[in-house]
FIZA-962488 format. One record per residue (C-alpha): x, y, z. Coordinates in steps of 0.02 Angstrom, whole numbers, plus 32768, in hexadecimal, padded with zeros to 4 digits. Layout:
XYZ...
END
This chain:
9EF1C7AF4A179E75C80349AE9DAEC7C749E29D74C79249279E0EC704491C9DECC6CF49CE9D39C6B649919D57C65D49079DD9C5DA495C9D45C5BF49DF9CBAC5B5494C9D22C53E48E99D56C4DC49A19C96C4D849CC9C59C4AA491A9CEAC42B48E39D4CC3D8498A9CE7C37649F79D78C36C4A719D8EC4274A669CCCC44C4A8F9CE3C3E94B229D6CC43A4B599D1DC4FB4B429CA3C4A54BAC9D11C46D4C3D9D8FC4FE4C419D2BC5A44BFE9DB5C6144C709E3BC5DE4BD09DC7C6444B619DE8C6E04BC09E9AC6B44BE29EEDC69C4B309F68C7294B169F8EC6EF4BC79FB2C6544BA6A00BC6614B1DA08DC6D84B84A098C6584C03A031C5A54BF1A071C52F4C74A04BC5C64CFB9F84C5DB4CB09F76C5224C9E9F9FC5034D629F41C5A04D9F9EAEC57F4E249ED1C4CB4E2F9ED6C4A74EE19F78C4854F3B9F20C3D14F8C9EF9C39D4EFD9F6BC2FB4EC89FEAC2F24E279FA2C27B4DC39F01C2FB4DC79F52C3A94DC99FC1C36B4D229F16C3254CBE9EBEC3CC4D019F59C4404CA89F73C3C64C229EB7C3E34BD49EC8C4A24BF59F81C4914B979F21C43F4B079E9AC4C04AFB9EFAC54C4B0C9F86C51F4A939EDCC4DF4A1C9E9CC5A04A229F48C5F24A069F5DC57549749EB6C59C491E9EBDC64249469F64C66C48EF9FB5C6B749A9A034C624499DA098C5D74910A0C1C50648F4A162C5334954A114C58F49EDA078C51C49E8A0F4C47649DAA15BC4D44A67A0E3C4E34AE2A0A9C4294ADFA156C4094AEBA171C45F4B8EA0F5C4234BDAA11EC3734BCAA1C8C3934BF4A169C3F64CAAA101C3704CABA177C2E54CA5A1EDC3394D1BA161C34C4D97A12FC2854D89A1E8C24A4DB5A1EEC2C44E40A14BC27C4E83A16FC1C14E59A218C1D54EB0A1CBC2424F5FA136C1BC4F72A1BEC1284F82A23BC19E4FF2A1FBC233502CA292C272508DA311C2494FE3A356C2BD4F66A316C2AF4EB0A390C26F4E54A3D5C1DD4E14A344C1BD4D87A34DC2234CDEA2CCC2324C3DA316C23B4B96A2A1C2904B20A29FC2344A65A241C25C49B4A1D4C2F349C1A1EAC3204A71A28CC3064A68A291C38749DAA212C40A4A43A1A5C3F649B8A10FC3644A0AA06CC35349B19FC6C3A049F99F93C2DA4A34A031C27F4A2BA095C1E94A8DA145C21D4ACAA1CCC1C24AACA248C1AC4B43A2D4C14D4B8DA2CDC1474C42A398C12E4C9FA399C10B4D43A457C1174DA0A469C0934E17A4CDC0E84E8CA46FC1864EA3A3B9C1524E93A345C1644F32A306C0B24F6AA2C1C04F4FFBA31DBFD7506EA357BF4D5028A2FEBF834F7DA378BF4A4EE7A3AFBFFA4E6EA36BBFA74DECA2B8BF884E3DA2B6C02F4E8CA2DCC0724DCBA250BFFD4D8DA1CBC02E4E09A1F8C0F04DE8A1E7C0D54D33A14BC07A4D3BA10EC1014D9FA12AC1954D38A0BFC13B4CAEA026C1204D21A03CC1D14D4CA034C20B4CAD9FDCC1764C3C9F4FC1344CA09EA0C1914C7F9E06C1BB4CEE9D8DC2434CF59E0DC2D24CD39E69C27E4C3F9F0CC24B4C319FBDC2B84C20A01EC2634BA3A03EC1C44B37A0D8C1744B7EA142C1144ADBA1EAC0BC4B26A200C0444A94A2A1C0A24A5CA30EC04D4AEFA37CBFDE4AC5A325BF284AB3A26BBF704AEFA237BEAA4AFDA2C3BE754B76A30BBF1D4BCBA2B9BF794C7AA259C0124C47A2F2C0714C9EA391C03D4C77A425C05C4CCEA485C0FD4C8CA541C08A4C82A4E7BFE84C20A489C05D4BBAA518C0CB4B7FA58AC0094B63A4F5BFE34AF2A4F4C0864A7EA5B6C0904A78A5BFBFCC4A4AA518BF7649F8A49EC00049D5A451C004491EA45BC078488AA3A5C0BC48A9A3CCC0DA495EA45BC14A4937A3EAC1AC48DDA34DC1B74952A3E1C20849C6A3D9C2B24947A338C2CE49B1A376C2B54A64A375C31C4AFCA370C3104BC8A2AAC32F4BEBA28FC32A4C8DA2E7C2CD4D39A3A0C2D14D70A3E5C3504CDEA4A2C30E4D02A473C2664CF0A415C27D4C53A4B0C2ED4C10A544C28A4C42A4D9C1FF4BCFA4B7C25B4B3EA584C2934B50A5BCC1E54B68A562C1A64AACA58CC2574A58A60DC1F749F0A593C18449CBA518C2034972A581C27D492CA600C21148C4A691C26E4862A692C1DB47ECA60DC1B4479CA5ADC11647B4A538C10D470FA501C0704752A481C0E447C5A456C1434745A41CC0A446C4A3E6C068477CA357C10D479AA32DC0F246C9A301C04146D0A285C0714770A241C0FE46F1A229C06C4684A1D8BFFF46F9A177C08A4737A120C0A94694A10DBFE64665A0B9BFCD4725A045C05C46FEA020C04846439F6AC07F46609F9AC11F46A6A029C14E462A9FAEC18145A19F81C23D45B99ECDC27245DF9E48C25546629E9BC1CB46D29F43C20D46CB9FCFC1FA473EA009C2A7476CA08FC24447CDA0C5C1AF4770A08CC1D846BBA0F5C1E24631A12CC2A24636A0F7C2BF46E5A13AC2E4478EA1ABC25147A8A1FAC26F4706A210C3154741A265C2F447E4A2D8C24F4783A31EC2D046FDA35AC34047A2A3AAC2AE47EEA3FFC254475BA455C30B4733A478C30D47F5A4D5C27B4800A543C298477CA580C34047A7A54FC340484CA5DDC2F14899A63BC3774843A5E7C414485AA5A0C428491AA532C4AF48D8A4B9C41B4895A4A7C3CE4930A402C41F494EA35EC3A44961A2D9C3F94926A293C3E1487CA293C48B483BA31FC4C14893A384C43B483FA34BC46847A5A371C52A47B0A41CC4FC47FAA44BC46A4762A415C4F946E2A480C5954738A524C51B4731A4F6C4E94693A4E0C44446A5A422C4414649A3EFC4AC45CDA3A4C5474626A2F7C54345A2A2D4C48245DEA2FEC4B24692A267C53B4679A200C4C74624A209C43846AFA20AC4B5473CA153C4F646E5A113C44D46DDA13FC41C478CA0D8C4BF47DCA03AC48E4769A043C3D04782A065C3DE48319FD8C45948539F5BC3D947F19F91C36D48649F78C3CE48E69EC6C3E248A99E9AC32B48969ED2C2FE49549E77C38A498E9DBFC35949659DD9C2C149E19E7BC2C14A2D9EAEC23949CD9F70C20C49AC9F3FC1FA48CB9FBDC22E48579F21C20447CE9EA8C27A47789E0DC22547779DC2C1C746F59D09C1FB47039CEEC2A346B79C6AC2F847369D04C2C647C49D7DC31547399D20C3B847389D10C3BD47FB9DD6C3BB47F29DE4C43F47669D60C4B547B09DC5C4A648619E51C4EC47EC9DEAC56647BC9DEBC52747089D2AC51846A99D2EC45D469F9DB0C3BC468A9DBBC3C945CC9E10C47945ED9E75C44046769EBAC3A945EF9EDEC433457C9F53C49245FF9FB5C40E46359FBEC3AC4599A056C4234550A0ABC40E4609A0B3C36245ECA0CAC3414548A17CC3AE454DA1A0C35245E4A195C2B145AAA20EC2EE450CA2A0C334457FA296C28045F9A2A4C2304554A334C27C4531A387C20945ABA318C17F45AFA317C0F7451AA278C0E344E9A291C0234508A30FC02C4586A377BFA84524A426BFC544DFA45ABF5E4424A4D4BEDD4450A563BE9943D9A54FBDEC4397A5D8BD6743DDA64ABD0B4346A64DBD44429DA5C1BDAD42B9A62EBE144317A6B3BE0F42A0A644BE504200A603BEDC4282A6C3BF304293A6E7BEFF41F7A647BF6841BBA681C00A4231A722C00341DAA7ABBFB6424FA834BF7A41F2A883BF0C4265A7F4BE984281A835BE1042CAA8A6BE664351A804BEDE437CA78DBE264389A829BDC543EAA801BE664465A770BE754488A733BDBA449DA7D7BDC54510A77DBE2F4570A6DFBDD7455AA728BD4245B3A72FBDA34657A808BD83464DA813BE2946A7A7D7BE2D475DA782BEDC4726A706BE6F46AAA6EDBDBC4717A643BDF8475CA5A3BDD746F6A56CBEA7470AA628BEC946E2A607BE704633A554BEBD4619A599BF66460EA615BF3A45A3A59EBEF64529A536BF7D4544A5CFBFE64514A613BF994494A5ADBFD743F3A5C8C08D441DA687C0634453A6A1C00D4390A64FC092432EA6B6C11D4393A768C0AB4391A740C08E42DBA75DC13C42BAA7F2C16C431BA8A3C17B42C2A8F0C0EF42FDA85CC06F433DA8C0BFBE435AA92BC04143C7A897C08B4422A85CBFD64445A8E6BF934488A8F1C02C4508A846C011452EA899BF5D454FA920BFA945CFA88CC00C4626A83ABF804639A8B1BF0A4685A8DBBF894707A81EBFAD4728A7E4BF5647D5A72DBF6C478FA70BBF9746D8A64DBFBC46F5A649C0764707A6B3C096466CA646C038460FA5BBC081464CA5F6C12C4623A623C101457BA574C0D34566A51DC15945A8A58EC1C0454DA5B8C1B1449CA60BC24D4486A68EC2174501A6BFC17844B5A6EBC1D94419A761C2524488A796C1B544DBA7CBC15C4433A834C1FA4413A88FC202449FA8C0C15444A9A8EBC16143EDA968C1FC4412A99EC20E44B3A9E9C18C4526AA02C20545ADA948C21045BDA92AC16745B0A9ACC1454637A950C19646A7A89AC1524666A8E9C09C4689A917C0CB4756A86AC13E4760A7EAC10246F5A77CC1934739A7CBC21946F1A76EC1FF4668A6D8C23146D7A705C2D946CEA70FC2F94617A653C2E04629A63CC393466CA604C41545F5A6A0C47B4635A71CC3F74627A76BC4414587A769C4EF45AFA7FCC56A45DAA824C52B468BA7DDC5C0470EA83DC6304759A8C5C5FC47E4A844C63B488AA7B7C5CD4845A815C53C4838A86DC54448E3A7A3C567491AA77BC4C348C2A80BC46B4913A7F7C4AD49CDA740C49549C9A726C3E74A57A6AFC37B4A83A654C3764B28A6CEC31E4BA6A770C31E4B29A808C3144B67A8C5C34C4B29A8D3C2944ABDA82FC2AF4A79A87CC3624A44A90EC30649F4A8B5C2994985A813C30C495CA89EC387490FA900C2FB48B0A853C2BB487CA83DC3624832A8CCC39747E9A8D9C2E1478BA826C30B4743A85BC3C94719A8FBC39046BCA8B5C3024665A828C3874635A8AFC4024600A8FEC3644599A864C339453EA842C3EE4514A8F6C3E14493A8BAC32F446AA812C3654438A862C3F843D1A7EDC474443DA86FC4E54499A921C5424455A998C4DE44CCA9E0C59E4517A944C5AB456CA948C4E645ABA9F3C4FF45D7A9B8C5A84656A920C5224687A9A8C4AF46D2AA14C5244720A95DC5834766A930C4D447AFA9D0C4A34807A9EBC54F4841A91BC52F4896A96FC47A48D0A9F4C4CB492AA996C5714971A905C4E549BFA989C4574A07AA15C4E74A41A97EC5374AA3A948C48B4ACEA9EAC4504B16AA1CC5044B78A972C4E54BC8A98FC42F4C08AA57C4534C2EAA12C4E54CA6A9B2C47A4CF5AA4AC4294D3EAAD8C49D4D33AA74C5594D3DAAB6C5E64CE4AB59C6404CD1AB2EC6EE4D03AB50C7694C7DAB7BC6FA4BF7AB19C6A84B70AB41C6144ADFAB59C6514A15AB56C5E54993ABA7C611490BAB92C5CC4859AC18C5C147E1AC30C56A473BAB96C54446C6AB2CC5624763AB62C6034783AB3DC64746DCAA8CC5F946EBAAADC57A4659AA93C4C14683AAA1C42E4612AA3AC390465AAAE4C35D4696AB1DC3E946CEAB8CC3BE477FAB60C4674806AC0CC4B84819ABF4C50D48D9AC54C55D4953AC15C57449FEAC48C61C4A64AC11C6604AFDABF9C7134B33AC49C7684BEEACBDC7384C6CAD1EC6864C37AD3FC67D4CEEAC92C6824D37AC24C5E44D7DAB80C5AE4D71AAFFC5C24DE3AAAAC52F4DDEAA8DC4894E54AB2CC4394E00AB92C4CC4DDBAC2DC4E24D3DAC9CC5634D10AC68C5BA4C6EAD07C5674C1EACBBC4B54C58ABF7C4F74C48AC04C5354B8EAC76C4A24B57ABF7C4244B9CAB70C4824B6CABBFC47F4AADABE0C3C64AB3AB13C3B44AE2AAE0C4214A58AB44C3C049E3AB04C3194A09AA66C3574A0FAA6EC38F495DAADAC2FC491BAAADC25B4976AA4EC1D54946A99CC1C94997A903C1594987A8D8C1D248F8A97CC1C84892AA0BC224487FAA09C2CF485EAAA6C33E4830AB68C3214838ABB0C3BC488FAC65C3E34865ACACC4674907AD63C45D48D6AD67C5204886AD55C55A495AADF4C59C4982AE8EC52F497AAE27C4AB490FAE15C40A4971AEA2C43A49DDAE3DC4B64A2CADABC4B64AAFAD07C4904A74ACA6C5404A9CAD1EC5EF4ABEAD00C6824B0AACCCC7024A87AD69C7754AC7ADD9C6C44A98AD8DC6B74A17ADC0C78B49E7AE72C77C4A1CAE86C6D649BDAE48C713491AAE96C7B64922AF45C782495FAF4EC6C1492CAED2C68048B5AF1FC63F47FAAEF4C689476CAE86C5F4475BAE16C5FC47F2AE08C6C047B4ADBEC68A470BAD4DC6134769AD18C69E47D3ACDDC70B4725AC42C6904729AC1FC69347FEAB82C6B34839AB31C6D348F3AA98C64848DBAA84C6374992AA78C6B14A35AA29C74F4A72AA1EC7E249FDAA9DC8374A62AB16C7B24A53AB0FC7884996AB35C8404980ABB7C83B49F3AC06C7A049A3ABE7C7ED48F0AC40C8844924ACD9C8224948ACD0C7C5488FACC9C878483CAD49C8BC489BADAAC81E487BAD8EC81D47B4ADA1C8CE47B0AE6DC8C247CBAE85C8934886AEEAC80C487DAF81C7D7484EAFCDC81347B5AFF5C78F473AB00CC766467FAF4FC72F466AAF4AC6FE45B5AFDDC69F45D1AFA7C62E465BAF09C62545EDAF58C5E04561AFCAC56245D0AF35C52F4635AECAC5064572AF7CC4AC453DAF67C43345E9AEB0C42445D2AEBFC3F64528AF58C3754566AEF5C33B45F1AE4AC32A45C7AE26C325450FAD86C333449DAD24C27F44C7ACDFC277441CACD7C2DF4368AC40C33243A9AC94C3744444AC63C4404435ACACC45644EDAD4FC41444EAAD76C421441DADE5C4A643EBAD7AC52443BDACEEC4DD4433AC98C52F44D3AD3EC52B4539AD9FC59544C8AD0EC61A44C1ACF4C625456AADC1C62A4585ADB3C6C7450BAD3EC7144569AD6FC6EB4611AE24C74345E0ADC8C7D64596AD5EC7FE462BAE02C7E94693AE8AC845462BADF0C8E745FCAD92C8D846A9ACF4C8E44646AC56C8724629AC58C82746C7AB9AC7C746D0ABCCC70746EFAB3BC6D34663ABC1C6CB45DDAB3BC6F1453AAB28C78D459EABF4C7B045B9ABFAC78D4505AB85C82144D1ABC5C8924552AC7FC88544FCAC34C8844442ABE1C923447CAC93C96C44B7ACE5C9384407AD54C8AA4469ACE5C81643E9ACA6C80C435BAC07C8064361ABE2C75142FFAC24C70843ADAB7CC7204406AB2DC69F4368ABC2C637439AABA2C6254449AAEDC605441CAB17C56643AEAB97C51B4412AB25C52F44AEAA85C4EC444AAAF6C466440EAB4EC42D44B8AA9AC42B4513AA4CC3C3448BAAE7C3514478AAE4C3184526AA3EC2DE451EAA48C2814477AAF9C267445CAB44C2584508ABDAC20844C4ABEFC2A44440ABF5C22C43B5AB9BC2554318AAD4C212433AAA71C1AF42C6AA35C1E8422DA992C210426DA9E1C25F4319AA3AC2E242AEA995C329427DA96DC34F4323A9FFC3A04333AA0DC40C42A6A96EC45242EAA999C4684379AA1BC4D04346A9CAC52542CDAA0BC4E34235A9B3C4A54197AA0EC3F44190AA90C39741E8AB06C3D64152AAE2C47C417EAB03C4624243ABB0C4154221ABDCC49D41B4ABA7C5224229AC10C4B142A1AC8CC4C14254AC94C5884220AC50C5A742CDACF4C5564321AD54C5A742A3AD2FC64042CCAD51C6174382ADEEC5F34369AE03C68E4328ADD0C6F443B8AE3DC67F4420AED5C6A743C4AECAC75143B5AEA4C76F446EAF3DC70C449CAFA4C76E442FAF5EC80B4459AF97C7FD4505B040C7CC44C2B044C8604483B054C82843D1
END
């Protein structure tokens, strides 16, 4: 460290800090040690204290050279907030450590140090404690492996260990004291021990903890003491702090304590000399509150967020995007300068104040320890700092907290009829039905408070959706399937945007609002900046899916990837809804999602079935996809066409505890895969999956060997199962074996196999279909004539028949063989259209009847077209000229 700032920090320590000056006086060897102890403090701070000498001294002896040094390296500009907040932070973590150790080795010397754990809260449980602060902690004791005396009670022994590491480090003499001890954040302070026992205290945070609790957990870490202990806690209530759906009720929870912060200390709000750095309007609380409202909303989402310091928090919400990346700066440049004020004012005294003092010569003893002329400067830096905090915490804070309610009676009634509803009386019969509490979802009092609080933002957006009465009586549905209505409200509240999105979807598409009335919070998701994007790519998604939670087990698996996949396709939904995405791309965003579902659970599954039954040496499982999911175009409900092979020797065994043949093995192992992608879980459902194109249909054996599955397509397979094979593709399996297995569907395609008349089993096979199974409504553009079967049955006999264009995504196929002259080339815009309009339909028009009037808007824009007159006209030439191709490849290979 260069001498002039070294003699400056001391001039201004000497001149300025009474507590510093004494300090200098008691422990001059710091002065000389700085760059020292900066490399290393907790080794300067215990040097030459001698080994006799008893705990409670040797920690008040390193605590005051701790304070001085980290005082000098702070003034002097050797250490930043983060290194200075960093090294007070590891020293009460060594500190505290060292206290258990001793209060458990004075009650039983001969005993093992366990059993007794510190959980560090606030700012040391964020590494980032104040020059004089308290700490917050919650002490856990486990009965079972806790040290105690004979006949001593676990929870005495806990008690007495607890009440000992406070003495240790509380209780003052002629050396100090080491730390502030703060356990006010257990559960129930007034009534609980000071140490509570690990099992009652994880029963209370999974069953009756409150919203501000959740979030004091953001900042939480294992101090000091038995590190398992403290771990297996913080694991067991992990689902209680990082929620995937949202609970908005903390959030208005953490704003009305900002509220009641700033009316409790009303004289310290205003800015200027008797301040409150801390609690001020625009100052560090406000600071740390924006970070952890942001946190719990996406934080249950995104793991990356689950970070508890302040301005890591901050730099980690504005990299994913979550806050604006300017305001991130801005708050991250007000915390260093308000904390280092801070800093300043508990130096002069070691004093735990938050407050810049009112009297100005005590103001300019503060500024001048800053190295600033005098207080009226110091004002003038931190006044910007604070003022463009205070305007960001706005931004989510009311300025009276209070939300408008809607007037009861006729009130009510002029109020919709003012936003416009039509249908008054139907939309008033509603919603005082739901006032009443009929639905179990609305019979609590803070059920019904966030529906009023709900309501005015819920009118104004339903009174502008298409079809309103119809979005309200959906809303209806959802809410008498709800078991608790309070969240949805809440996030309707909080945000406005999303009860205009809502309205939509409820006006347009009952497939969506299906699924809204069986999971309410999938709604939660649409809150995420990326929600209506283009869906990732295929390896991110199966990274979202696989990603688990400390201590998750296989079922967990299951319903964490349903969980997801139900909030990706409802996403994917929404995006055609909102009129934000070309429904191609959603369409690839469904099949890139299920194809993640099954890569995560088929991995999943292998995993736990070797467990029992080992592996089949030299032999692996393939999935293969066929049908839409083959060619990588999903509609959002889509079934998963699979077939399950194996690679190697059919007759081999397992080599596991319970051993199979590979017959046996891969069958079994197919049946799990399939439940584990299709059956119903605590989470929902998640796909139907449809195996009967596997050799011999449902006649045959669940998985084959890849060489059955050769010799039956190129000696028995119908013309049929060959067509279905022009869309197959290896989703599932070693590189090595998806190659091998796409080898065998080239060679196949390519002319070995049978040879047969295939445009005439083609055209018998359309004749059945259309016997059999035909279209379900006048909007049907997969089974019409002229629809999305007879396109794909022209292509399918083209890429047989030509042994060209052989890529199962069929828009693809379809360029290939306009390239080669064998289409015209207005068949690629025809593809396009039908496929826009199939994926649209079965969200909006599941039943493929013509929509509502203001439906078919949506879906002339969806499919490109200027007005629902145009779209059935382009229906109409579109399938015309279909049927065109259809004909003339049939009678092309009739040789007509």
């Amino acid at each position: 460290m260069p001498p002039d700032r070294l003699e400056s920090a001391l001039s201004r320590a000497r001149g300025n800090a009474p507590f510093l000056d004494s300090l200098l006086a008691r422990e001059p060897q710091i002065t000389q040690n700085v760059d020292a102890f900066r490399r290393d403090p907790l080794l300067v701070a215990a040097q030459d204290i001698a080994p006799e000498t008893p705990m409670a001294s040797r920690l008040r002896i390193e605590r005051r050279r701790v304070a001085l040094g980290t005082a000098l390296c702070d003034l002097s500009g050797a250490c930043d907030l983060m290194q200075v907040t960093r090294i007070l932070s590891d020293f009460a973590d060594n500190a505290l450590d060292r206290a258990i150790r001793t209060a458990i080795f004075e009650r039983t010397p001969d005993a093992e140090p366990r059993g007794f754990a510190a959980i560090a809260m606030g700012k040391l449980g964020g590494r980032e404690l104040n020059y004089s602060s308290d700490i917050d902690l919650i002490f856990l004791a486990d009965p079972e492996t806790l040290p105690r005396r004979t006949r001593e009670e676990p929870g005495e022994a806990a008690m007495r260990v607890g009440r000992r590491v406070v003495e240790l480090l509380q209780t003052r003499d002629a050396d100090g004291y080491v730390f502030r001890v703060d356990l006010r954040l257990r559960p129930s302070p007034e009534a609980t021990p000071i140490a509570l026992p690990v099992d009652a205290a994880i029963s209370y945070y999974e069953s009756q903890a409150l919203a501000w609790e959740r979030a004091a957990f953001i900042r939480s870490r294992v101090a000091a003491g038995d590190r398992a202990l403290g771990e297996y806690f913080l694991e067991a209530i992990h689902p209680f702090i990082w929620r995937r759906a949202l609970d908005f009720g903390a959030i208005r929870e953490i704003r009305a304590i900002s509220h009641r912060i700033r009316d409790h200390y009303s004289q310290t709000q205003r800015f200027g000399p008797g301040y409150d750095l801390k609690r001020g309007r625009g100052g560090i609380r406000e600071i740390e509150f924006f970070a952890q409202i942001h946190q719990l909303i996406h934080g249950g989402r995104d793991p990356g967020l689950r970070v508890p310091a302040t301005l890591r928090a901050l730099a980690a919400l504005a990299d994913a995007g979550w806050i604006d990346g300017y305001d991130a700066g801005g708050l991250a440049a007000a915390y260093d300068v308000l904390r280092r004020i801070e800093h300043r004012a508990q130096m002069i005294d070691d004093r735990q104040t938050h407050i810049l003092p009112e009297d100005a010569e005590a103001l300019d003893r503060v500024a001048a320890l800053d190295g600033v002329a005098n207080g009226r400067a110091l004002l003038e830096q931190l006044r910007p700092q604070v003022e463009r905090v205070g305007r960001i915490y706005d931004g989510l804070v009311d300025d009276d907290g209070e939300t408008a309610r809607l007037p009861q009676g006729t009130g009510l009634e002029k109020r919709l009829a003012d936003a416009g509803f039509a249908d008054v009386p139907n939309a008033l019969h509603l919603i005082e039905k739901w006032r009443s509490g009929r639905y179990p979802a609305l019979r609590t009092g803070a059920a019904r408070d966030a529906l009023e609080d709900a309501l005015p933002g819920m009118i104004d957006a339903f009174a502008d959706a298409p079809e309103p009465a119809a979005a309200l009586a959906r809303v209806d549905t959802l809410l008498s399937r709800l078991p608790s209505a309070i969240n949805f409200f809440r996030l309707l509240e909080a945000q406005p945007a999303l009860a205009r999105l809502l309205s939509t979807i409820l006006s347009h598409a009952p497939t969506l609002s299906e699924a809204l009335a069986r999971r309410a919070e999938l709604l939660d998701g649409l809150i995420d900046a990326t929600a209506l994007d283009p869906m990732p790519a295929t390896e991110v998604l199966a990274a979202e899916m696989a990603r688990r939670e400390p201590g998750s087990d296989y079922q967990w698996l299951l319903d964490h990837v349903r969980r997801i996949v139900g909030e990706r396709r409802f996403a994917l939904g929404a995006q055609i809804v909102a009129g934000v995405s070309d429904p191609l791309e959603v369409s690839a965003g469904y099949a890139r999602v299920a194809e993640a579902a099954i890569d995560v659970l088929a991995e999943a599954t292998v995993a736990e079935f070797e467990a029992d039954h080992g592996r089949v040496p030299g032999c692996e499982l393939v999935v293969l996809a066929l049908g839409r999911m083959g060619g990588g175009a999903l509609t959002h409900a889509s079934d998963l066409d699979l077939v399950y092979l194996f690679t190697g020797d059919y007759s081999a065994e397992s080599n596991g505890r319970k051993p199979l043949g590979a017959v046996t093995y891969f069958n079994r192992l197919g049946q799990r895969i399939s439940s584990a992608l299709s059956a119903p879980t605590a989470a929902g459902p998640l796909y139907e999956v449809d195996t009967r194109l596997r050799p011999s249909g449902a006649q045959g054996p669940l998985a084959v060997s890849l060489e059955g599955f050769r010799r039956y397509q190129e000696e028995s397979a119908w013309t049929w199962e060959h067509m279905a094979l022009t869309r197959a593709r290896p989703i599932f399996g070693s590189d090595a074996a998806r190659a091998e297995t796409a080898k065998i569907i080239n060679r196949v395609l390519n002319g070995a196999r049978p040879e047969r008349d295939i445009a005439a089993d083609a055209t018998r096979m359309r004749r059945e279909m259309a016997a059999h199974k035909p279209p379900s409504g006048p909007l049907d553009v997969k089974l019409l004539d002229g629809g999305l079967v007879d396109l794909e049955f022209t292509v399918q006999v083209l890429q047989l028949t030509r042994h060209t264009a052989l890529d199962p995504d069929l828009g693809d196929a379809i360029d290939a063989l306009i390239g080669e002259g064998l289409l015209p080339r207005g068949l690629r815009e025809a593809h396009d259209f039908l496929s826009r309009l199939l994926v649209t339909m079965r969200l909006v028009a599941p039943d493929c009847d013509e929509p509502s009037p203001p439906t078919r808007k949506l879906l002339a824009h969806a499919v490109g077209a200027e007005s629902w007159e145009a779209a059935v006209a382009s229906l109409e030439a579109t399938r015309q000229e279909v049927r065109q191709c259809w004909a003339a490849v049939r009678r092309e290979s009739d040789g007509e």
